[in-house]
C-alpha positions in Angstrom: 102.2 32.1 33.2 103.2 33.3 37.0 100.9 35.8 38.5 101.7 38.8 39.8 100.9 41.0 42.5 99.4 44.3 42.7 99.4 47.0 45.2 96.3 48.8 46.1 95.1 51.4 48.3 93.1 49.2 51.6 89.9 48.1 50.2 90.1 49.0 47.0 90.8 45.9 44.3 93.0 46.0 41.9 91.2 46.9 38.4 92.1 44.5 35.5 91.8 44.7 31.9 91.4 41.7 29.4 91.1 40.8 26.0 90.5 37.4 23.8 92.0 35.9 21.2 90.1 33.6 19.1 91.8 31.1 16.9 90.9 28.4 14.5 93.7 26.3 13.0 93.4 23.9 9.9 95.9 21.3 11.2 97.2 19.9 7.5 97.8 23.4 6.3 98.6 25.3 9.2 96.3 27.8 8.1 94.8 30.2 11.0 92.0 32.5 11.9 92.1 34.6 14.7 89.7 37.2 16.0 89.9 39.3 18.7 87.0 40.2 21.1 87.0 41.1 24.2 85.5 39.0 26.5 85.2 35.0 26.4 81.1 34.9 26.3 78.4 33.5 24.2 77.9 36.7 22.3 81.0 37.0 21.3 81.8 33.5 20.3 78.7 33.9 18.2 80.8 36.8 16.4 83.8 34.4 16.1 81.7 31.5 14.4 79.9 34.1 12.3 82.8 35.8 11.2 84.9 32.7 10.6 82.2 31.2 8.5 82.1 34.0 6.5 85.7 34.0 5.7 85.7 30.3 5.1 81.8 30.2 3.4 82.5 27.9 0.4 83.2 25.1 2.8 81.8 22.5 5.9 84.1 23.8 8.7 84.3 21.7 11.8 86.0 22.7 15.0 87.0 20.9 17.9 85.9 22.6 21.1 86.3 22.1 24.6 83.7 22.2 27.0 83.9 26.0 28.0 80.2 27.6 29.2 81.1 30.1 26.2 81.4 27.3 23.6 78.0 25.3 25.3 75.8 28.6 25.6 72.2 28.1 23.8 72.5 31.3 23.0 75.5 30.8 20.9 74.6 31.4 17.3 76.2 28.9 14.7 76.5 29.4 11.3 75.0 26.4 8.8 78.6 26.1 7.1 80.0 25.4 10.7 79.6 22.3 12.9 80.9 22.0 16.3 82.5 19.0 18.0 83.1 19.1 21.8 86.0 17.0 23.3 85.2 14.7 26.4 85.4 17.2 29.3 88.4 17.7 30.9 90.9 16.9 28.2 92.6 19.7 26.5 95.4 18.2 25.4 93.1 16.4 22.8 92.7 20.1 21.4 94.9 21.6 18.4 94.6 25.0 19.1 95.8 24.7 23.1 99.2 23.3 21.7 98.8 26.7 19.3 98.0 28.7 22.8 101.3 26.6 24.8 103.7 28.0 21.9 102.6 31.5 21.9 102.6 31.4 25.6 106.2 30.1 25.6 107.3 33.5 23.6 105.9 35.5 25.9 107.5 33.8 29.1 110.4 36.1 27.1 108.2 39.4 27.4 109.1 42.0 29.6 106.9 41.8 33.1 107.4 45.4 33.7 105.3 45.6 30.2 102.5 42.9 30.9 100.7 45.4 32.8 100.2 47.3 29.3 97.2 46.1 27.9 97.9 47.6 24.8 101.9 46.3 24.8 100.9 43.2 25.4 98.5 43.1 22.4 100.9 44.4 20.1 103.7 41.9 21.2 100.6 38.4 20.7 99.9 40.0 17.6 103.7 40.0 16.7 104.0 36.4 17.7 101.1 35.0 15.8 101.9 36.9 12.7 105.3 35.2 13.1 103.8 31.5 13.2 104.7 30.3 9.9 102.2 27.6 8.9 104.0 24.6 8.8 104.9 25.5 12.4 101.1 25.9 13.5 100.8 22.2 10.6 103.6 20.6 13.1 102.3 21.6 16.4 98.7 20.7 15.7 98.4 17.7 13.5 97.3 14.9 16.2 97.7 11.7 14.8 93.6 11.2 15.7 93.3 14.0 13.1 95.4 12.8 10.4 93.2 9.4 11.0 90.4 11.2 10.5 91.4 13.8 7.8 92.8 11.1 6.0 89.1 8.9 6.6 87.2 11.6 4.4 
């Protein structure tokens, strides 16, 4: 995504304003789960795994994680129905949900940039996009052939 420039006033930095979007994916059925918080931290990755294992609580639920401080943090609270399994560092293109991430991305290379500076725009048009992902989309972007393997192993 190009990065643009903003003008301030001489010594004064720009103020910015972020959110996160957290997503699981289930690669065979497409099926998502996606929480927004808004920071990427330990705390609130805690509330992702928590709230996803809630959702999904009659099940063992693996994700594949990169190596991000968030994801690592001993602080980060993990729920017993959950088990986390970090890629090798420096490989995201081992990950599902990055190829998830490159295709909403690519819809919002479309957006408006007079309207990316509106925090609230923005949301409203992710939110659009990921409700639009039908499933066997999200299925055909990330079912790696290492996971069918493996799905196909148990």
């Amino acid at each position: 995504m190009p990065r643009y420039r903003r003008l301030t006033a001489r010594g004064v930095a720009p103020r910015y304003r972020f959110y996160w979007l957290y997503a699981a994916v289930e690669p065979r059925s497409g099926e998502t789960f996606y929480l927004e918080m808004p920071s990427l931290d330990a705390e609130c990755f805690s509330v992702f795994l928590r709230e996803f294992g809630r959702c999904y609580g009659e099940s063992l639920n693996v994700l594949v994680l990169d190596n991000a401080a968030a994801h690592r943090a001993r602080s980060v609270e993990v729920p017993e129905n959950v088990v986390l399994l970090f890629l090798p560092a420096y490989s995201p293109e081992l990950s599902p949900v990055e190829r998830l991430w490159r295709a909403v991305r690519a819809r919002l290379d479309v957006f408006d940039a007079r309207v990316r500076s509106q925090l609230e725009a923005l949301r409203a048009h992710v939110a659009e996009i990921v409700r639009g992902l039908r499933a066997v989309e999200v299925a055909r972007l990330t079912r790696y052939d290492y996971i069918k393997v493996a799905l196909n192993a148990l």
